[in-house]
N, C-alpha and C positions, 0 to 999 in steps of 0.2 A: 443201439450201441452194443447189445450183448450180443449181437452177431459176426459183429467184428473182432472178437476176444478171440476165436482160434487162428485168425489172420496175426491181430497184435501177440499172441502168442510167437508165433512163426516168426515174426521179424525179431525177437528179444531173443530168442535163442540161435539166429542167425548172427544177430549181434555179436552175443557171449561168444561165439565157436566163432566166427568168421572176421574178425578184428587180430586174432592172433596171426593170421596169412596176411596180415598187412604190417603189425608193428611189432611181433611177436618177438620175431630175430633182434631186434634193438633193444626190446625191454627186458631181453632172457640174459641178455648180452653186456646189460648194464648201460650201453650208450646213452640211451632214452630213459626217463621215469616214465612209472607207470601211468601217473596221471598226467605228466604231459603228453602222451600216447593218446588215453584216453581224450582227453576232450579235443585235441585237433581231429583224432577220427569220428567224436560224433558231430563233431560240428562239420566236417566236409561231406559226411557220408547224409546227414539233411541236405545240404547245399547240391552235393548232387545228386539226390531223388528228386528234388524241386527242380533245378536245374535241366537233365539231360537222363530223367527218369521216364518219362512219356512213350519213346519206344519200344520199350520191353514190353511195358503194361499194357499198349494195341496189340504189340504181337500174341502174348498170352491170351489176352481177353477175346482175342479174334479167333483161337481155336474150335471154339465149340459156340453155345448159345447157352446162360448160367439161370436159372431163379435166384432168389436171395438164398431157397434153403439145400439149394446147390452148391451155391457158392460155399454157404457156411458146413456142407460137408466134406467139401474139396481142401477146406482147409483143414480141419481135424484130421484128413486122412492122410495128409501130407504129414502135419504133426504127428501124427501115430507112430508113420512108416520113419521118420526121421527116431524118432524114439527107438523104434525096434531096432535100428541098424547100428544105434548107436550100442543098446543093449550086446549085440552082436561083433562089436567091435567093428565093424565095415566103418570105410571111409564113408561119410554121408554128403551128398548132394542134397539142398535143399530144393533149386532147381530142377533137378530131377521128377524127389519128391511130387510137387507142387503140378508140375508136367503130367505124370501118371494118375494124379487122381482127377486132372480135369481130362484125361483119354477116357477116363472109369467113367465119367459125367459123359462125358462122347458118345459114348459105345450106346449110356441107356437114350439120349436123346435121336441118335441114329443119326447124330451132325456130327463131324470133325473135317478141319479143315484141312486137307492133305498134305498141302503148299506148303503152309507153315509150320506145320507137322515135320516134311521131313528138312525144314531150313533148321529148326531145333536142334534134330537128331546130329545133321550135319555139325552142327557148331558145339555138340558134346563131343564128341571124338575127336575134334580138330584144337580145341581147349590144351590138353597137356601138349601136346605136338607145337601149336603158335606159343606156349610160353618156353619151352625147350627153347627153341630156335630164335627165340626175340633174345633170350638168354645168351646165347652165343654169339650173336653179333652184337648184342652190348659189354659183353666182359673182352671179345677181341678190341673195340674200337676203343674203349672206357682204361682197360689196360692198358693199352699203347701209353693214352691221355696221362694216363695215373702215374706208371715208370717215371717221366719224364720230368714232371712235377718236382722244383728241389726245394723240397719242404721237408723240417725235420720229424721226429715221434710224434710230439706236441700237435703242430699242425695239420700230420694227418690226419689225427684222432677225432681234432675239431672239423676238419671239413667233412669225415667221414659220418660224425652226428649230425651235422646239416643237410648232407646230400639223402640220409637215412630219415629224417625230419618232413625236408620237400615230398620225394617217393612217399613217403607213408601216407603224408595228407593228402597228395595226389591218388595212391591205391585207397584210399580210403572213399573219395570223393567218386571214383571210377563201380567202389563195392555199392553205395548205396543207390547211383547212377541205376547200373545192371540190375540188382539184386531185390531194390524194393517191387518191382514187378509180382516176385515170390510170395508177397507178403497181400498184397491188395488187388492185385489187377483182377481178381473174380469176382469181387464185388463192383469193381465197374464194370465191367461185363453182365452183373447182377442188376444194373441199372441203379444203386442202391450209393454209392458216390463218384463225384466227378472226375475227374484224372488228379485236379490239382491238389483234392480234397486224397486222394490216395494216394499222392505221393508225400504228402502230407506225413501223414499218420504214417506210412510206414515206414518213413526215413526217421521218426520219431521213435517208433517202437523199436528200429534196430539199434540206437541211438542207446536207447535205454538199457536195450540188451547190455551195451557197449561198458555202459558206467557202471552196471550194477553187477553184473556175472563175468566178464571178459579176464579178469586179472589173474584167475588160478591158470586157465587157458593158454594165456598170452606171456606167464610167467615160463612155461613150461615146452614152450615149443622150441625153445632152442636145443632142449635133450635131442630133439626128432631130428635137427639141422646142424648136429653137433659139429661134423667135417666140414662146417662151411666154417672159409676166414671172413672176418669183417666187409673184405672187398668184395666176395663171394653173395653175402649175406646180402648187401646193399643190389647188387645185379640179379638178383631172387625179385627183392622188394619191388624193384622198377621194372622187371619183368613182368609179371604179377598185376600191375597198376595197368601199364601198356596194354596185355594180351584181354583185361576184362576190360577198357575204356575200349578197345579196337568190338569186339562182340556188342556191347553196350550201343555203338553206332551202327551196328546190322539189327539190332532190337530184338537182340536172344537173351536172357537170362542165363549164364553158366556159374559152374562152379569154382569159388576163390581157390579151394582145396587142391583139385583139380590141374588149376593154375600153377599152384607150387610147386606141386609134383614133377610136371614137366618141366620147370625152372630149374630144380636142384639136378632132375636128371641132366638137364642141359648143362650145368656145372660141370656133373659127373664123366660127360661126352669129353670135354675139351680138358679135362686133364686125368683124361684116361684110368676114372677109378669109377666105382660101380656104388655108385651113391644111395641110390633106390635101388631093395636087396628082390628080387626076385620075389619072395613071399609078400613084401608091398602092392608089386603091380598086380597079382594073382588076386589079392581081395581089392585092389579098385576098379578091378576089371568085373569082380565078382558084383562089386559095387555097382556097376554102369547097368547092370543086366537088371541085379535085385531090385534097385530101390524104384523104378517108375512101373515094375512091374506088381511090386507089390502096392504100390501107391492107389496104383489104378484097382484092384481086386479090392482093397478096403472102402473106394470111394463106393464101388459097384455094391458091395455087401451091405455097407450104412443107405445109402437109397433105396436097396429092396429090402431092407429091413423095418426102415421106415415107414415103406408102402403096406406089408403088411402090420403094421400097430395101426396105420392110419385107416385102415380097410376092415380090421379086428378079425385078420383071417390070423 
């Protein structure tokens, strides 16, 4: 069991930080309470690790080949680097993370799978770009929908809290879907539990994340999306939900963060204002480089560290 704590670590902090790119806008916003935020996202975000969690965690677990005390450093090393980047203000990718210290695990076993290697890589870069663009074609179609609607204040307000409601618990159920892979799939690859036994626990751990840390988080994100209006906000949400349930069904693991980025950018395209300032993209770009690079160097340094205590050179 106590090898699984830098994993269950990893999904409660995923939780805390990655529930805000899902309910964030609505609770900062007032539409939504916090705790009906929270427990529809931990309840969908179990429902889909269990559910439509299974491909990310073969793809993960197929990169390399793990022991258990592989596994249990691939996770600490992920944590680490997720820690440092956070110290460093970088936008953090958990995914990433979690990617770089099983290459670090790679490098010393002299296995990695190239295939799905570069199906990963592929599908970080293309992350902000498909939520962009899912954005734009749901705020053209959605908008048309919206104008034409003869409903007064009142009304909008109210359908705009239930379309913000649906989207959330659908991105919610799409984050735990994608995302629990991050959290366990090295110990199935560890041989140490089963797929269902780790999507288990770590739609559980992020779950917990969700209840227990998510609310300074998720109170405060709306400062960051402050130009977005409510309609705005809501084609974020369902952008965001869309572009990780569409990854989820290729069985890559990406980042929710990520996803937003390109969403509000996509806002920012179609009404011609510059939403994400230049200095944002520059440190998530900064971000894409650092964090699996560093991942990977602390996973390498904790196993040859290891090797010599265990050797007493």
């Amino acid at each position: 069991m106590y090898s699984l704590l830098g994993g269950i670590f990893l999904g409660w902090s995923l939780g805390a930080n990655d529930a805000s790119n899902i309910f964030g806008t609505a609770v900062s916003s007032r539409m939504i309470k916090f705790w009906t935020a929270a427990l529809l996202a931990s309840i969908f975000v179990i429902l889909g690790a269990l559910i439509s969690g299974q491909a990310g965690i073969e793809t993960l677990k197929g990169l390399t080949s793990f022991d258990l005390s592989q596994a249990v450093i691939s996770s600490i090393a992920a944590a680490l680097t997720v820690s440092v980047m956070t110290f460093l203000g970088l936008p953090v990718s958990t995914s990433q993370a979690v990617v770089g210290a099983i290459i670090g695990i790679g490098i010393i076993n002299s296995q990695l799978h190239l295939a799905g290697l570069g199906k990963v890589f592929i599908c970080w870069f293309t992350t902000p770009v498909g939520g962009a663009l899912i954005t734009m074609i749901l705020y053209k179609i959605l908008a048309f929908v919206y104008n034409h609607l003869k409903i007064g204040l009142f009304g909008s307000d109210q359908l705009l809290k239930i379309c913000l409601i649906i989207s959330g618990s659908y991105g919610a159920y799409a984050l735990g879907a994608n995302n629990v892979a991050n959290v366990t799939a090295v110990f199935v690859g560890a041989g140490t539990l089963s797929i269902l036994e780790a999507a288990l626990i770590g739609g559980l751990s992020i779950a917990f994340g969700i209840l227990t840390f998510s609310r300074p988080v998720m109170e405060t994100i709306g400062k960051k999306l402050v130009s977005l209006d409510p309609f705005s906000a809501l084609m974020v949400s369902m952008a965001v939900g869309i572009t990780i349930h569409i990854y989820t069904i290729i069985g890559v693991p990406v980042s929710s963060s990520q996803a937003v980025v390109g969403s509000v950018l996509g806002i920012g395209i179609i009404k011609g204002a510059s939403t994400v300032s230049i200095h944002t993209l520059k440190n998530i770009l900064l971000a894409w480089f650092l964090t699996p690079v560093i991942a990977c160097l602390i996973a390498i340094l904790i196993t040859f560290g290891s090797y010599l205590e265990y050797t007493g050179k």
